[in-house]
Backbone as CSV, one residue per row, in Angstrom:
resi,resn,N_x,N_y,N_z,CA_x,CA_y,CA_z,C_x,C_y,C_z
1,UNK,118.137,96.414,111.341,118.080,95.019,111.760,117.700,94.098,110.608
2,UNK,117.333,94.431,109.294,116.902,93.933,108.407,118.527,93.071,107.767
3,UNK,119.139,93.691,107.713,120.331,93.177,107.306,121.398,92.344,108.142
4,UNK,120.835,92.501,109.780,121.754,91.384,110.151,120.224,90.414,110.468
5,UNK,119.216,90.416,110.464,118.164,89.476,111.102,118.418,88.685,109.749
6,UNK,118.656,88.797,108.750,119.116,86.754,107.737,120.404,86.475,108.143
7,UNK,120.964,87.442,108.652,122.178,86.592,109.216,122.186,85.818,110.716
8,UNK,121.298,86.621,111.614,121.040,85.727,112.706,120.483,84.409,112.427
9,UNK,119.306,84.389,111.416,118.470,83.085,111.157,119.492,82.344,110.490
10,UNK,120.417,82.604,109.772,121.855,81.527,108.506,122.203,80.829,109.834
11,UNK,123.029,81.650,111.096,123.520,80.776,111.747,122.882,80.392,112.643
12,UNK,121.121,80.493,112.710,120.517,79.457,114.204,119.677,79.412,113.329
13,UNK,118.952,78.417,112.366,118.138,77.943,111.894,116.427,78.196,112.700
14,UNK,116.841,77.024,113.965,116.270,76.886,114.412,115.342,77.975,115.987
15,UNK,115.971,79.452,115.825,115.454,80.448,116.576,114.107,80.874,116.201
16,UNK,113.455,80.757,116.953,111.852,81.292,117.378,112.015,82.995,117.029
17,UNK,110.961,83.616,116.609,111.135,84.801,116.337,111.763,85.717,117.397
18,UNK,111.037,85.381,118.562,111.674,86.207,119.882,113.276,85.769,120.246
19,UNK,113.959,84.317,120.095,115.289,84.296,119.991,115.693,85.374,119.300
20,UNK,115.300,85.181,117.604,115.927,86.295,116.876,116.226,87.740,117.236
21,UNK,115.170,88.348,117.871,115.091,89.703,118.709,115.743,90.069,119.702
22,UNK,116.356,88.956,120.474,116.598,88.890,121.879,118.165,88.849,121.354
23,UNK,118.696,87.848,120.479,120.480,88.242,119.481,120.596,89.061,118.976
24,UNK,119.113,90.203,118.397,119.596,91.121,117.882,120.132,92.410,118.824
25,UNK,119.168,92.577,120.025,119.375,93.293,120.608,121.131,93.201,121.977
26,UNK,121.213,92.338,121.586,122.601,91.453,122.036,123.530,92.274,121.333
27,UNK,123.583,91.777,120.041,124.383,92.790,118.834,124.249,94.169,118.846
28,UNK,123.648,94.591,119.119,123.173,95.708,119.468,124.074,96.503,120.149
29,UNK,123.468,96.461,121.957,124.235,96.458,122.246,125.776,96.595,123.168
30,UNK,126.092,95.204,122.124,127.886,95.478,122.190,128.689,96.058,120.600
31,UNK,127.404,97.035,120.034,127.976,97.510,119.092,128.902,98.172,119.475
32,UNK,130.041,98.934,119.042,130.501,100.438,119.045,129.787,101.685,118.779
33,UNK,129.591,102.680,119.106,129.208,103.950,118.747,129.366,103.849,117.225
34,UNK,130.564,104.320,116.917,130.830,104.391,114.841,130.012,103.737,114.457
35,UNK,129.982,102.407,114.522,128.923,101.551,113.753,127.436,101.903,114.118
36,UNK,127.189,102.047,115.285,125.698,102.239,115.741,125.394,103.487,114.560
37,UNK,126.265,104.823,114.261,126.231,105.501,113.455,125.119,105.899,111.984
38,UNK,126.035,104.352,111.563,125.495,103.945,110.147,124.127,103.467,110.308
39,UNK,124.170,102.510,111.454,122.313,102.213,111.498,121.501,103.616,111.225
40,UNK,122.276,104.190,112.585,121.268,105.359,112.939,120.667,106.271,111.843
41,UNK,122.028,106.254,111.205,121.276,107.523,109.446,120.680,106.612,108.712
42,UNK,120.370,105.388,108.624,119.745,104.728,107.763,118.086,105.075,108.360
43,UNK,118.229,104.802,109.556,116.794,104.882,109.999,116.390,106.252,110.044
44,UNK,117.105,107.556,110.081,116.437,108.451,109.767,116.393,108.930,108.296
45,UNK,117.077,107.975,107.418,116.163,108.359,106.017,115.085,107.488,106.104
46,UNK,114.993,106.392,106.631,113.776,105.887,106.175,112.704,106.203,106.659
47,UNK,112.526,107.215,107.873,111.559,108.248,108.503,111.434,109.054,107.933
48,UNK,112.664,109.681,107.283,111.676,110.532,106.450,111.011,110.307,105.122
49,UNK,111.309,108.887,104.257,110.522,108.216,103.622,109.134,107.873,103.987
50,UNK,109.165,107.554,104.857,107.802,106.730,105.953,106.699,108.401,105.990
51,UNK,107.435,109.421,106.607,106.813,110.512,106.431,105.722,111.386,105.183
52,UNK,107.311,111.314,104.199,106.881,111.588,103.013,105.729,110.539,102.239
53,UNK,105.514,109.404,102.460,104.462,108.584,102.303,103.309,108.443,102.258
54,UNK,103.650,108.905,103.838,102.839,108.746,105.003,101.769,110.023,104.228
55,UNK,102.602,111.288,104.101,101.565,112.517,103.822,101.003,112.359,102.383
56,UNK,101.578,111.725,101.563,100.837,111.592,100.602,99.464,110.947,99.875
57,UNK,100.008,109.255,101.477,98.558,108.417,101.490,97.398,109.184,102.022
58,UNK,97.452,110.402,102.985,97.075,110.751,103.829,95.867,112.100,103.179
59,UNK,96.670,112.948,101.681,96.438,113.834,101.113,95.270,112.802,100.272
60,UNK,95.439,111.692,99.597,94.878,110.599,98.904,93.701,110.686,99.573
61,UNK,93.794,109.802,100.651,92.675,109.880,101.351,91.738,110.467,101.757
62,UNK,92.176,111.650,101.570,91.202,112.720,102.045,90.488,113.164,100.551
63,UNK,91.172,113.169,99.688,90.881,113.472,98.235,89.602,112.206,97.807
64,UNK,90.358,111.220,98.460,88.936,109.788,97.814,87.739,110.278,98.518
65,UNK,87.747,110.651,99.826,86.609,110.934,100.699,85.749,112.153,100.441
66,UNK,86.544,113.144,99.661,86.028,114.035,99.184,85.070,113.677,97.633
67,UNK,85.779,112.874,96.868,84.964,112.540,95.574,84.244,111.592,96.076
68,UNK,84.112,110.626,96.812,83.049,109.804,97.054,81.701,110.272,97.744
69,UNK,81.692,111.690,98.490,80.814,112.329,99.010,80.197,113.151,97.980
70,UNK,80.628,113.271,96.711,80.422,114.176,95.299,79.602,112.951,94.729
71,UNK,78.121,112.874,94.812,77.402,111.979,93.687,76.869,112.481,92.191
72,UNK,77.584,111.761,91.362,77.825,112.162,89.634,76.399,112.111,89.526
73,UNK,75.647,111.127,89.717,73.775,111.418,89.094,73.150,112.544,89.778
74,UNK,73.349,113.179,90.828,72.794,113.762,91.265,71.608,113.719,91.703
75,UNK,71.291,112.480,92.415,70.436,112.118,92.895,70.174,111.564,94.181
76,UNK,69.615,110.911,94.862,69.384,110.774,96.577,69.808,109.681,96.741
77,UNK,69.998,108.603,95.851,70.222,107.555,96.093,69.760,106.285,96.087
78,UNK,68.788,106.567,96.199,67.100,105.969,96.272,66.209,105.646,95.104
79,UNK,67.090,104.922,93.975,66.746,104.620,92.787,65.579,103.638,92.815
């Protein structure tokens, strides 16, 4: 929807975000199957982008939480 939502807004300027949603799903659909197609593999690479991401912020995170529980002075805290 990224690629037809500037084309909905070119030709209605003036649509409220929910107009926009409500033409997209219009377009939608009265797509054809074939075309619905091409959406469809787009969005499952970008799941598995989102995935692959996803596990890496996820590995991160757990890695920061681990060195931030590791105190370098070795001390209580309580300077």
């Amino acid at each position: 929807s990224k690629e037809t939502r500037g084309d909905v807004l070119e030709k209605n300027p003036g649509f409220a975000l929910g107009d926009v949603g409500k033409e997209l799903g219009r377009r939608w659909r009265e797509m054809d199957a074939e075309t619905k197609k091409s959406f469809d593999a787009k969005a499952a690479d970008a799941k598995v982008a989102y995935e692959a991401a996803m596990k890496e912020y996820k590995a991160g995170k757990k890695a920061t939480v681990v060195d931030d529980d590791d105190d370098s002075d070795g001390g209580s805290g309580s300077d």
